[in-house]
C-alpha positions as CSV (number, residue, x, y, z in Angstrom):
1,X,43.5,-14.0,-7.8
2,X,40.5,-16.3,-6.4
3,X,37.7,-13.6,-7.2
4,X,35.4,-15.9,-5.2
5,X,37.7,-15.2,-2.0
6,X,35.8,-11.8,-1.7
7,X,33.3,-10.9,-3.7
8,X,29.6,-12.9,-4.4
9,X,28.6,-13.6,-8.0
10,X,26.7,-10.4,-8.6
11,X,29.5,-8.7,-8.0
12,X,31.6,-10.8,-10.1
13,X,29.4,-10.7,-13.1
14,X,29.7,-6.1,-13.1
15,X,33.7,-6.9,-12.3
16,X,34.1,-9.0,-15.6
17,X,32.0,-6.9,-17.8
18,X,34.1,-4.1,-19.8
19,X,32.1,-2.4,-21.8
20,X,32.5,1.6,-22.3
21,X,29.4,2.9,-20.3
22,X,27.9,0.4,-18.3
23,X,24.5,1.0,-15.1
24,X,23.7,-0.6,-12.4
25,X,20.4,-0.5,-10.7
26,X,21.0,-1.6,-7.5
27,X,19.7,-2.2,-3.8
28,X,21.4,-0.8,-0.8
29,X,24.4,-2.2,0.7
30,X,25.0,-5.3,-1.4
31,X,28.6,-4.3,-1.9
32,X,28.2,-2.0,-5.2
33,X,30.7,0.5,-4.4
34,X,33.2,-2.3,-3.0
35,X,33.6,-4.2,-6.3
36,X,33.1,-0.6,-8.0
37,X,36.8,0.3,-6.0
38,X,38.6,-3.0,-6.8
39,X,38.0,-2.0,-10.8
40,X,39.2,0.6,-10.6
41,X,42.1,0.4,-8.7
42,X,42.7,-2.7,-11.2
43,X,42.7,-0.1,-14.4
44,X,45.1,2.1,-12.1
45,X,47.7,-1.2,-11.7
46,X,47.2,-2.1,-15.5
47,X,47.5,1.9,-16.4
48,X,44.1,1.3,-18.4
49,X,43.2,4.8,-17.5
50,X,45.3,8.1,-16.3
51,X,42.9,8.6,-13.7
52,X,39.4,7.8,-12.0
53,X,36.8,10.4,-10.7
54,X,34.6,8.8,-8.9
55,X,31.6,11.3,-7.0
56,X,29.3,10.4,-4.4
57,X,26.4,12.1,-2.9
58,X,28.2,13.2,0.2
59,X,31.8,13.0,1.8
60,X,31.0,9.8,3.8
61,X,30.8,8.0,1.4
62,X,33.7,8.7,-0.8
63,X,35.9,8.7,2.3
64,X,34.7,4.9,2.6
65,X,35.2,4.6,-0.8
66,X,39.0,5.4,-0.7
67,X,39.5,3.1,1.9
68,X,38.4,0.5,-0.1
69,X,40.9,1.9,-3.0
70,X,43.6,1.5,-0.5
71,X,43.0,-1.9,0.6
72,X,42.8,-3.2,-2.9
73,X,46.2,-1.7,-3.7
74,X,47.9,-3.6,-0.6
75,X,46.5,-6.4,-1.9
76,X,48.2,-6.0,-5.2
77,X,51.2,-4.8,-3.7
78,X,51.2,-1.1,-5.4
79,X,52.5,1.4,-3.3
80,X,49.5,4.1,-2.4
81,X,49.3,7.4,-0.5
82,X,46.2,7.9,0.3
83,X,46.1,11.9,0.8
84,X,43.1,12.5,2.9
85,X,40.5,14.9,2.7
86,X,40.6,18.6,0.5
87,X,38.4,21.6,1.0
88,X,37.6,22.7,-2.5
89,X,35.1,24.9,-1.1
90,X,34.1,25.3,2.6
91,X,31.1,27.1,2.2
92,X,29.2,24.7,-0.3
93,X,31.2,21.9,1.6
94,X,32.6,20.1,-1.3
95,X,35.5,18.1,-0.3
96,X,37.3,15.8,-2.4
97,X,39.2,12.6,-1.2
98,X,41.9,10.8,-3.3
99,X,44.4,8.2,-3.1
100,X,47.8,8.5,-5.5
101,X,49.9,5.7,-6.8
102,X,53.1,7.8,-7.5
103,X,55.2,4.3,-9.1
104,X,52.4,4.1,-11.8
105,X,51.3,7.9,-12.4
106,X,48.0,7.2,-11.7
107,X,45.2,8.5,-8.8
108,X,42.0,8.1,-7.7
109,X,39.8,11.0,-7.1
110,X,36.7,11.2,-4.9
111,X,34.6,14.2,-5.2
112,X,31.5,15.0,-3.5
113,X,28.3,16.1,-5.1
114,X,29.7,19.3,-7.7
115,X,29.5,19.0,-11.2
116,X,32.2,22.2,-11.0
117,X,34.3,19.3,-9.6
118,X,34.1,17.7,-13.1
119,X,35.8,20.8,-15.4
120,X,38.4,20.2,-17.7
121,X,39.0,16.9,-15.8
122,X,39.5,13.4,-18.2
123,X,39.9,9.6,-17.9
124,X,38.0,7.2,-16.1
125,X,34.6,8.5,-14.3
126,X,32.4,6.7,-11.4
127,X,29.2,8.4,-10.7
128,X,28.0,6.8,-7.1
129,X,24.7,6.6,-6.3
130,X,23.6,8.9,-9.1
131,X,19.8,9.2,-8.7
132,X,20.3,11.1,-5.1
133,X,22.7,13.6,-6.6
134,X,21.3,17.2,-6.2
135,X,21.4,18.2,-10.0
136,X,21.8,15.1,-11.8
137,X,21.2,16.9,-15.3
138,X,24.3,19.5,-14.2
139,X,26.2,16.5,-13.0
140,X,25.8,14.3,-16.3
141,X,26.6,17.3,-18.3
142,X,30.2,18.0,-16.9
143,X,31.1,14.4,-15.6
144,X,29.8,13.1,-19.9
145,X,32.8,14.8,-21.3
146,X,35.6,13.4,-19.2
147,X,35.1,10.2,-20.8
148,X,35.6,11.7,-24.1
149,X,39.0,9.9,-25.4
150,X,37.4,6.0,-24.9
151,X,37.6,6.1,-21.5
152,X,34.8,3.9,-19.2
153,X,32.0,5.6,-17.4
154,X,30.6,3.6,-14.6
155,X,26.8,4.5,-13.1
156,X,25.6,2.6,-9.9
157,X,22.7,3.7,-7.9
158,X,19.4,3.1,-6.0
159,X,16.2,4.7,-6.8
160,X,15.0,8.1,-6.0
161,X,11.9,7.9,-7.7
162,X,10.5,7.6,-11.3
163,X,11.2,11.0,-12.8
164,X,15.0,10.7,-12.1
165,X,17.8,11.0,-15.2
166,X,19.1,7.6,-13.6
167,X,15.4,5.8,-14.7
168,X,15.5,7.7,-17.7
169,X,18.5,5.9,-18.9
170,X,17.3,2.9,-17.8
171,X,14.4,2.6,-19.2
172,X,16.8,3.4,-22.7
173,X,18.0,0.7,-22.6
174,X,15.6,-1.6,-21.6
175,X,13.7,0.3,-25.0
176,X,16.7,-0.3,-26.7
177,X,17.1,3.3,-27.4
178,X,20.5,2.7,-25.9
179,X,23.2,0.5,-26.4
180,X,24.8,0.6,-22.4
181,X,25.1,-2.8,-20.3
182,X,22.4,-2.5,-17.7
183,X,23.1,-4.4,-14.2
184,X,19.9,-5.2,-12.2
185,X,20.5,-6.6,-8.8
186,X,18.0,-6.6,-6.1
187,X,18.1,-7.7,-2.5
188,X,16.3,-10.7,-3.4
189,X,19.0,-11.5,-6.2
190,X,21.8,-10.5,-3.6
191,X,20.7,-13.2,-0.8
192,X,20.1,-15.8,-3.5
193,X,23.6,-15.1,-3.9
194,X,25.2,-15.1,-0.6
195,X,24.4,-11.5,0.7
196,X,22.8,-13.1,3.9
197,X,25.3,-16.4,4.7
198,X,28.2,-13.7,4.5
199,X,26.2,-10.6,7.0
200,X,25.1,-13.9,9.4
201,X,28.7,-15.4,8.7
202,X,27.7,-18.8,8.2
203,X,25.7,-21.1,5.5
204,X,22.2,-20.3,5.9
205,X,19.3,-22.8,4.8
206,X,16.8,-21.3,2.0
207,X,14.2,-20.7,4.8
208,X,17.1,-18.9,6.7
209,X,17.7,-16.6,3.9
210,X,13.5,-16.3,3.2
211,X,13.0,-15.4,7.0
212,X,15.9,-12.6,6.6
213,X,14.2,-11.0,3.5
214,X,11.4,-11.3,5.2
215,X,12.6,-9.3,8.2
216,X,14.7,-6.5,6.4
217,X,10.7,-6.2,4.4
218,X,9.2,-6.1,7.8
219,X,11.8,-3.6,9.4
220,X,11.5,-1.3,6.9
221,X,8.0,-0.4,8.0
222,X,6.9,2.0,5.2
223,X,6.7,-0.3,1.6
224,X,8.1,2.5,-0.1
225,X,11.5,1.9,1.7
226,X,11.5,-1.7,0.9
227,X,10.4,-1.3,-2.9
228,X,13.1,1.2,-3.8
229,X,15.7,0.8,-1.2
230,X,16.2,-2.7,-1.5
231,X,13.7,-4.3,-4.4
232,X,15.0,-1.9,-7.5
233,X,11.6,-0.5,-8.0
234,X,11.8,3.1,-8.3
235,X,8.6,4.7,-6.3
236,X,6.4,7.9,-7.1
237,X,3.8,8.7,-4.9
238,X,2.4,11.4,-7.5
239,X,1.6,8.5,-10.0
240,X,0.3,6.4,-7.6
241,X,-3.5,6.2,-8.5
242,X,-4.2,6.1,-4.8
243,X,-1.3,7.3,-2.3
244,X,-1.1,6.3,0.7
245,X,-2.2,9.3,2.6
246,X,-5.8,9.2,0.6
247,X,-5.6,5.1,1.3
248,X,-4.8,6.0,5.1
249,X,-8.4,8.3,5.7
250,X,-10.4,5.1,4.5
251,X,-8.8,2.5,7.2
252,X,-11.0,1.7,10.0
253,X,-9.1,-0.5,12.8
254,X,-12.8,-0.9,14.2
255,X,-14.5,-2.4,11.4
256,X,-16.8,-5.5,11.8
257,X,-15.5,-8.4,9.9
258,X,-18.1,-11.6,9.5
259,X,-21.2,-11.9,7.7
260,X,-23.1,-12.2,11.3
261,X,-25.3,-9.3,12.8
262,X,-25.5,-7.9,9.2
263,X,-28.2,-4.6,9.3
264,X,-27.6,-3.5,6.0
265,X,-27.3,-5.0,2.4
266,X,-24.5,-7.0,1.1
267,X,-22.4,-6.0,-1.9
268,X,-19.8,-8.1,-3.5
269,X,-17.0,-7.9,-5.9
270,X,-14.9,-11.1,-7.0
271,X,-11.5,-10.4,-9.1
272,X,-10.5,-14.1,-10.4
273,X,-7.4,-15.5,-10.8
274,X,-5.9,-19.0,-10.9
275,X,-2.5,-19.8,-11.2
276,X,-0.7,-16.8,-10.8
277,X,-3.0,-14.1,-9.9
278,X,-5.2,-14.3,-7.1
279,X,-9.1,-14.1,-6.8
280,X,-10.3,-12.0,-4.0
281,X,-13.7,-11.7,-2.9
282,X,-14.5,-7.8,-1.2
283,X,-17.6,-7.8,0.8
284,X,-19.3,-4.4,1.8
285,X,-22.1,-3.8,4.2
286,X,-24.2,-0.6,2.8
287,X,-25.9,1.5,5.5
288,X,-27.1,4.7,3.7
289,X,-24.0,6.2,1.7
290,X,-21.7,4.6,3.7
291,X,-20.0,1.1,2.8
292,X,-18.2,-1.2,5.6
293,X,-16.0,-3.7,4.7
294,X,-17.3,-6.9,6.5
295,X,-15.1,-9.6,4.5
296,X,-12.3,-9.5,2.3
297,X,-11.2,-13.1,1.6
298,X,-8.0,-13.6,-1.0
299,X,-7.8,-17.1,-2.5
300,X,-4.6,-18.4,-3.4
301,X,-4.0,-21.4,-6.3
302,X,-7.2,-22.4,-5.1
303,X,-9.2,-24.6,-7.5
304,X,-12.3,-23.8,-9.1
305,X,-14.5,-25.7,-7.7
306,X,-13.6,-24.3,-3.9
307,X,-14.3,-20.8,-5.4
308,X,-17.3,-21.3,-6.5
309,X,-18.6,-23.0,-3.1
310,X,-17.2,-19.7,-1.3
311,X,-19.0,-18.0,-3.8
312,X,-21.8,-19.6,-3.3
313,X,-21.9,-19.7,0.2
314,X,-21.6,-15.4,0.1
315,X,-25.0,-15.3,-2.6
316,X,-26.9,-17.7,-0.5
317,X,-27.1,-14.9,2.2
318,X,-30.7,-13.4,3.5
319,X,-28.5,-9.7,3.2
320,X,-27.2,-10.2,-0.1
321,X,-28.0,-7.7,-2.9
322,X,-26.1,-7.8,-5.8
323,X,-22.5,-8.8,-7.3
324,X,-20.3,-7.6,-9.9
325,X,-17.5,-10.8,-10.9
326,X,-14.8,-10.8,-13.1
327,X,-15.8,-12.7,-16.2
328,X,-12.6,-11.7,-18.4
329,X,-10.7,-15.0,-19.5
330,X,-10.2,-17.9,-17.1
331,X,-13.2,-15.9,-14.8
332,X,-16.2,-16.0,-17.8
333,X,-17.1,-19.5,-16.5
334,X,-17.8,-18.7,-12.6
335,X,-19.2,-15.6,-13.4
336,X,-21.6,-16.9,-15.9
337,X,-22.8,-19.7,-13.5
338,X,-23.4,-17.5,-10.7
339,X,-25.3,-15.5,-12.6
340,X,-27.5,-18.5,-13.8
341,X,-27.8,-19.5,-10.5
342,X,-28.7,-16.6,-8.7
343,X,-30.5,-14.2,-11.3
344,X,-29.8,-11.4,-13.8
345,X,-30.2,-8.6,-11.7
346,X,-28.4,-9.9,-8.8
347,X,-25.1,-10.9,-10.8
348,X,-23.4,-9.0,-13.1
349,X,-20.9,-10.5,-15.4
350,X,-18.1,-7.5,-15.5
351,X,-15.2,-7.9,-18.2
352,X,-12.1,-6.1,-18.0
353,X,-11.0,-3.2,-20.5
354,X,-9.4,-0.2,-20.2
355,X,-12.8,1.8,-20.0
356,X,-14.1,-0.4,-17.7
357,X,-11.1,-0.3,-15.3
358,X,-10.8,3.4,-15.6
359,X,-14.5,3.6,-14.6
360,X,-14.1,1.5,-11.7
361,X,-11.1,3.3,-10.3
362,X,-12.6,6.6,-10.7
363,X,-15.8,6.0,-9.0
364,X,-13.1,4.2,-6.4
365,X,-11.8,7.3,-6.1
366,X,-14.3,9.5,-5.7
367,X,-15.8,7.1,-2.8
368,X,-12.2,7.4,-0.7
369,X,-12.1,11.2,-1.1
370,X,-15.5,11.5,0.1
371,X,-14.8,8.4,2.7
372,X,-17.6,6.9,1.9
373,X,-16.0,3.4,1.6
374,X,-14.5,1.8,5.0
375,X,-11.2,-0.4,4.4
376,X,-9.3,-2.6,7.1
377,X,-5.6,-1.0,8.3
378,X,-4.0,-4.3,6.5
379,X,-0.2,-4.0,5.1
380,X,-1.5,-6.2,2.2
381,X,-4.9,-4.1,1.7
382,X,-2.9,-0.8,1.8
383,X,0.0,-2.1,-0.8
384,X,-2.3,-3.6,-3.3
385,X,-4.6,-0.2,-3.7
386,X,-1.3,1.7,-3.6
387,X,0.6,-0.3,-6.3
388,X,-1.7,0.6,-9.2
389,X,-0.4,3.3,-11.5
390,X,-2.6,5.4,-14.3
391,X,-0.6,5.7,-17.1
392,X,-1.3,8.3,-20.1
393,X,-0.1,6.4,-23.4
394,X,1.7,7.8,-26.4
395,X,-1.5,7.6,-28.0
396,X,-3.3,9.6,-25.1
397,X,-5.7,6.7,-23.6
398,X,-5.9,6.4,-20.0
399,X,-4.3,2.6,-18.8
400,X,-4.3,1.3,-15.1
401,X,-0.9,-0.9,-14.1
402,X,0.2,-2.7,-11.3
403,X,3.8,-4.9,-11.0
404,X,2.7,-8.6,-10.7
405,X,4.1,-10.4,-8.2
406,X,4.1,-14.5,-7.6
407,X,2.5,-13.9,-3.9
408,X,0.7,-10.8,-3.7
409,X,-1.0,-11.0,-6.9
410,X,-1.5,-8.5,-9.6
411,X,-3.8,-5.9,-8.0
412,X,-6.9,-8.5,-7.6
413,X,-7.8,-6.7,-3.9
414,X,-7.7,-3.2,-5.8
415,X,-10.5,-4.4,-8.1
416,X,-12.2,-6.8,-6.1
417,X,-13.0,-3.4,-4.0
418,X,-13.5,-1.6,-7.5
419,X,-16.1,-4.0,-8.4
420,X,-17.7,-4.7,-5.0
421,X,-18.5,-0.2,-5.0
422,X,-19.7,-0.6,-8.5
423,X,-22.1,-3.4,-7.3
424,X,-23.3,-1.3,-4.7
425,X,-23.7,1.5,-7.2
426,X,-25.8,-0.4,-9.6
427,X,-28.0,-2.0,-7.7
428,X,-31.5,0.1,-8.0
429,X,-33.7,-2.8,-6.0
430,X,-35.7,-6.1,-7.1
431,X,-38.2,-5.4,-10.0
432,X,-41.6,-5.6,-8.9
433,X,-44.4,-6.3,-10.3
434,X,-48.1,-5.9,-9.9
435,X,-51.8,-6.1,-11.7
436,X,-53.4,-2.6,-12.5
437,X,-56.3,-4.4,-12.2
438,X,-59.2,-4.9,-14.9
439,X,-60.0,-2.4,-17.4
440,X,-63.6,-1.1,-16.8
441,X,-65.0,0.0,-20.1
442,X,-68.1,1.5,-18.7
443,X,-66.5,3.8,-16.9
444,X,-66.0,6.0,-20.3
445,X,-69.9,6.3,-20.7
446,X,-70.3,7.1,-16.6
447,X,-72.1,10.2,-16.3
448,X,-73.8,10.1,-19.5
C-alpha cells in the first residue's frame, strides 16, 4: 500500500518504527491517534499481537478511535464487528469501546481513563494522550505489566505540564537513562510537512503555511496554549520565575513612550546580542520610587556600529543618569566604549554569571511585587519575562534559563529590564567636589 496516499511523513516515520516501547511527544491534532489505529489494526491482520488496549482520557476519544480501527480493516479487507460502547461502571463512567475481528482471533479494546481497566489484561497496549490521564502513576502501574510477554507499548501525548510521569520519561531518554524511541513532532514540524496543504486542501506556498502558524499562535490567545498545545513545550507556571499574573499587575496600557517631556531621570539597561540573540535597550523614567518605562527598543541582526549610534544617541540625553550594559562576550566591546565615552559613574560595564543574574532577577522581583516598575501590556514583553525559569541544580546553586528561539531571542528584554532597575538602583548622584577653603593656623593660638 502507497503509505503516502494517507498519511504525512511524520506519521510515516512513528508507523515504520518497531521498537518494543516507543513515545511520542506530540502537538494537538496532527493525526497521532490516526496512524496510532492503522498499527495497530496492522499487528491485528499480521496476528503480531492477541490483542490491543488502547485508553484515552475520555470516551470521545476512544469512540473516534475505533472508527478509525474500523476503516483501516475495510481497507485491508478483514472482516470487523465493531461492538459499540460497554458500561463497565456507570457511576465512575468508564466505558470501554472495542472492535473484534472474529476470522483472525484478535480485537481492539478501547478503555477510558481506569487503570482497574488494565487487570490481568495482556498483549499490545496504547496509552493515548497520557499526560491528561487522572492518575498517570496508577495507570502506568497496571497498563506496564500487560506488555510483559514482548509485547509493544505505545505512549502518545501532549503536555500537561512539567511535573507529569509523561516528561519524566522523556526527559529519560533524552538523559539516556532510557533506552525507548522518542518521537518529537511539533506543529511547526507538522506544517513543514503537509499538516496545513491537507486542512486548506490544496498546495500552500511557505508564506501560506508561515501565515497559518502564525494564526493558530495568534488564536490561541494565552502563550501557554500555544507552547504546550501545539509547540511540545511542556508549561509550569509554578517555575516560571515571573508568572503571568505577577507580570500582569506591572502592565500599564497608559504609559508614555518617547524620550520627549522627560521630568524625571533616565535609566538604561542594554542586553547585547548579535547573530542570534537580540540586544534590547529598556529605558526607565524614575520619578521617586517609581520607574516608567519610556522606551524599549529590540534590535535584530543589527550591526555594531548601528547599536552603538542608538546607544549613543540614548547617553547623549540632558535626563540621562546612569546605564548598566551587558559586557559578557560579543557585548565587552560596546560596553567598554560607552563607558569611555561617557564616564565611570555613568556606565557600568555588567557581566553575566549566575550571581549576577540571580541578583538582578531578585531585585526584578521584588520591584514587580511592590509595582514599583511600570511595563507596557506587549505579547512580546509579557512572554520574554515569563519564559525565564530558576532552576535549583544537583549541586544546589541557583541558575536562571530561558528556551532560545531564532526570533524572539533568548530572554534579552527580561534582562535588559534587569539591568536598566539595577542602574536605577546604583546610581547615588554625580560626585562633587568642593574646596574647604585655606587652613588658618592662627586660629589655634586665638584667644590666647
Amino acid at each position: 500500500m502507497d503509505l503516502k496516499r494517507f498519511f504525512m511523513p511524520y506519521q510515516i516515520r512513528w508507523l515504520k518504527d518497531r521498537p518494543r516501547i516507543k513515545i511520542w511527544e506530540k502537538s494537538r491534532r496532527i493525526g497521532a491517534t490516526y496512524i496510532q489505529s492503522y498499527e495497530d489494526v496492522e499487528d491485528c491482520v499480521a496476528k503480531a499481537v492477541p490483542d490491543v488496549w488502547f485508553s484515552s482520557a475520555d470516551a470521545s476519544a476512544a469512540e473516534e478511535y475505533i472508527l478509525y480501527c474500523e476503516k483501516w480493516a475495510k481497507l485491508f479487507n478483514v472482516a470487523a464487528k465493531n461492538l459499540g460502547c460497554e458500561i463497565l461502571d456507570e457511576k465512575k463512567n468508564v466505558l470501554t469501546y472495542s472492535i473484534d475481528f472474529p476470522v483472525l482471533g484478535r480485537r481492539i479494546i478501547a478503555l477510558t481513563s481506569n487503570p482497574k481497566s488494565f487487570r490481568s489484561k495482556g498483549g499490545k497496549v496504547v496509552l493515548d494522550e497520557f499526560a491528561w490521564h487522572e492518575d498517570q502513576e496508577k495507570m502506568w502501574t497496571a497498563a506496564k505489566p500487560c506488555i510483559t510477554w514482548g509485547f509493544p507499548l505505545r505512549i502518545l501525548s501532549t503536555h500537561n505540564g512539567a511535573g507529569t510521569l509523561f516528561n519524566e520519561f522523556i526527559i529519560d531518554i533524552r538523559e539516556g537513562k532510557s533506552n525507548w524511541s522518542l518521537h518529537k513532532t511539533p506543529i511547526q514540524l507538522a506544517v513543514a510537512e503537509g499538516l496545513a496543504d491537507k486542512i486548506m486542501q490544496r498546495t500552500l506556498t511557505d508564506e501560506e503555511r508561515a501565515a497559518w502558524l502564525e494564526q493558530e499562535r495568534r488564536d490561541c490567545r494565552k502563550p501557554n496554549t500555544w507552547e504546550q498545545e501545539y509547540c511540545c513545550n511542556p508549561v509550569d507556571e509554578a517555575t516560571a520565575f515571573l508568572p503571568y499574573a505577577l507580570i500582569a499587575t506591572c502592565e500599564d496600557l497608559e504609559l508614555v513612550q518617547g524620550l520627549e517631556d522627560v521630568a524625571g531621570d533616565l535609566y538604561v539597561g542594554m542586553d547585547i546580542g548579535r547573530k542570534k540573540d537580540l540586544s534590547v535597550i529598556w529605558i526607565f523614567e524614575k520619578l521617586g520610587p517609581m520607574k516608567f518605562t519610556r522606551q524599549v527598543i529590540v534590535m535584530e541582526k543589527t550591526p555594531f556600529r548601528i547599536q552603538r549610534e542608538t546607544l549613543y544617541g540614548i547617553l547623549r540625553h540632558p535626563k540621562f543618569r546612569r546605564a548598566c550594559i551587558d559586557s559578557t562576550g560579543i557585548g565587552a566591546q560596546l560596553a567598554e566604549e560607552a563607558k569611555e565615552a561617557f564616564g565611570t559613574f555613568r556606565v557600568e560595564e555588567v557581566t553575566f554569571s549566575e550571581a549576577v543574574k540571580e541578583e538582578l532577577a531578585t531585585h526584578m522581583h521584588t520591584e514587580f511585587e511592590d509595582r514599583t516598575a511600570l511595563i507596557p501590556s506587549s505579547e512580546e514583553i509579557r512572554d520574554d519575562l515569563h519564559s525565564v525559569k530558576k532552576v535549583v541544580t544537583k549541586t544546589g546553586h541557583i541558575r536562571f534559563d530561558a528556551q532560545s528561539d531564532e526570533t524572539d531571542g533568548h530572554a534579552d528584554r527580561f534582562w535588559a529590564l534587569g539591568l536598566s532597575l539595577n542602574a536605577a538602583r546604583s546610581y547615588k548622584g554625580p560626585v562633587l567636589t568642593a574646596s574647604r577653603g585655606r587652613y588658618q593656623g592662627r586660629t589655634l593660638t586665638a584667644g590666647y
